[in-house]
C-alpha positions as CSV (number, residue, x, y, z in Angstrom):
1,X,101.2,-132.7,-36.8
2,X,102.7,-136.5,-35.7
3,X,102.4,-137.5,-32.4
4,X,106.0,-137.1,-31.5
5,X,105.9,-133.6,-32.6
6,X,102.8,-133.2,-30.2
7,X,105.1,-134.6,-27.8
8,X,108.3,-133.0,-28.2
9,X,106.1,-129.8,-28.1
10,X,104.8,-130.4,-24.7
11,X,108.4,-131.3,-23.4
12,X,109.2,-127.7,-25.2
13,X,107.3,-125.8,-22.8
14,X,109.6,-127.6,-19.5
15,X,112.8,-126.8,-18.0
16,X,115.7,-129.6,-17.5
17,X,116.2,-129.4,-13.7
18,X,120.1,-129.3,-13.7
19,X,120.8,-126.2,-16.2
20,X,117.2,-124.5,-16.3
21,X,117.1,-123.9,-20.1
22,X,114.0,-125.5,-21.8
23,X,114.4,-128.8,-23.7
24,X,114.5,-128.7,-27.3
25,X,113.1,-130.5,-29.8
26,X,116.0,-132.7,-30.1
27,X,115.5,-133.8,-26.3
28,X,112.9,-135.7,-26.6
29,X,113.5,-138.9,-28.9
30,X,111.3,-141.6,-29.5
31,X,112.0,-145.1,-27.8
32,X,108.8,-147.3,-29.0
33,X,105.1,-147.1,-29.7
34,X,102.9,-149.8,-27.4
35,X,99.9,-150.4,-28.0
36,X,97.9,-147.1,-26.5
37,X,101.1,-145.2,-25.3
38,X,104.3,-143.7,-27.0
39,X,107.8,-144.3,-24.8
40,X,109.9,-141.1,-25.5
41,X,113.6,-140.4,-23.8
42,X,114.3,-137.2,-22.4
43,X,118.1,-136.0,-22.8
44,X,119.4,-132.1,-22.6
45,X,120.5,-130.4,-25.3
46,X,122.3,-128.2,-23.4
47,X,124.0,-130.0,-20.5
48,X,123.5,-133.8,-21.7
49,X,121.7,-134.8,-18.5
50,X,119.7,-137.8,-19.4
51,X,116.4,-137.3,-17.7
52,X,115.3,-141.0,-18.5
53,X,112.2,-141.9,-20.0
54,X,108.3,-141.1,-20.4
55,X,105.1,-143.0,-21.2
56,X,103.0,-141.0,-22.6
57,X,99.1,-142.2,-23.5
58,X,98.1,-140.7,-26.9
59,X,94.7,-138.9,-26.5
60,X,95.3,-136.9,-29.3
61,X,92.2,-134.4,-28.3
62,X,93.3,-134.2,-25.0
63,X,97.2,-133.2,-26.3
64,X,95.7,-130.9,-28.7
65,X,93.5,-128.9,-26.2
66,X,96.8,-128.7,-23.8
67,X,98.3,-127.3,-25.9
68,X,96.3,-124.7,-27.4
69,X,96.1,-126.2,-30.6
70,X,93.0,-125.4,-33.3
71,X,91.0,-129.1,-33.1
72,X,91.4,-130.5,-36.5
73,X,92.3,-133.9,-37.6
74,X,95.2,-133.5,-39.7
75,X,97.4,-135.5,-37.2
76,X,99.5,-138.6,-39.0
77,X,98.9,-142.2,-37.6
78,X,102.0,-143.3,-35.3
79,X,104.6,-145.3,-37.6
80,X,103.9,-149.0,-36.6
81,X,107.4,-150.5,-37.6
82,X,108.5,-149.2,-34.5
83,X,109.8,-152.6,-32.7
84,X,107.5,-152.9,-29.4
85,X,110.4,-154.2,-27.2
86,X,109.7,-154.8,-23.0
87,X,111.0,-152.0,-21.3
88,X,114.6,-152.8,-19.9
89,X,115.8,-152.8,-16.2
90,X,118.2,-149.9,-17.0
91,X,115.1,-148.0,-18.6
92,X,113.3,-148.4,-15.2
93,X,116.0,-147.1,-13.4
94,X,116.4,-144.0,-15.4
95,X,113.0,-143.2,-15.0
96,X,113.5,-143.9,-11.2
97,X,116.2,-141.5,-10.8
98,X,114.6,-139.1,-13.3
99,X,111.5,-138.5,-10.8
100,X,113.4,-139.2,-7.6
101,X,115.3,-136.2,-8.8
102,X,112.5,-133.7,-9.2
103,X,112.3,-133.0,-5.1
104,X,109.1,-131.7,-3.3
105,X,108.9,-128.4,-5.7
106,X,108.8,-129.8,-9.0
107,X,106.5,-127.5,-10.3
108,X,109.4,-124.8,-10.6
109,X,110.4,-126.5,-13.9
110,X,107.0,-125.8,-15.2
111,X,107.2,-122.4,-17.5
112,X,105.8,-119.4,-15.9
113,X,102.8,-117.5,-17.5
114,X,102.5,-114.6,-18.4
């Protein structure tokens, strides 16, 4: 599995805080590759709130075992002709306003188990 379907798959198990339905694959697209992180934007499928963006460090042990996955090494290498841009002021903001929205109880987006 690549890395931004490890990714996508962790984002699949959360809830967008303004409809409550969980995000989709589709949500979570990638920005850029640095040089130990992946920069992913979060947008609803459902209700088209942008939820801004996430750095993401790429342990891919650590993603593996959080998500329940059998350890083997059949993960891709990230694509490297992803352009390593700075981050932009606007994508700074987004993230700002992403986790300023969250409030005190943010762990009510988290999935319940079972």
């Amino acid at each position: 599995m690549k890395n931004l379907e490890l990714i996508q798959k962790l984002f699949e198990n959360l809830k967008c805080s303004r409809c409550d339905n969980f995000f989709t694959k589709e949500a979570v697209e990638l920005v850029r590759r640095e040089e130990n992180n992946i920069v992913v934007r979060v947008k609803c499928s459902y209700c088209d709130k942008n939820l801004g963006l996430a750095i993401l460090g790429l342990d891919k042990a650590e993603y593996k075992n959080s998500l329940k996955f059998e350890n083997n090494d059949e993960t891709e290498p990230l694509n490297t002709d992803i352009p390593d841009d700075p981050i932009t002021f606007e994508e700074v903001m987004d993230a700002h306003k992403f986790f300023s929205g969250l409030e005190a109880d943010w762990t009510k987006y988290l999935p319940k188990k079972d």
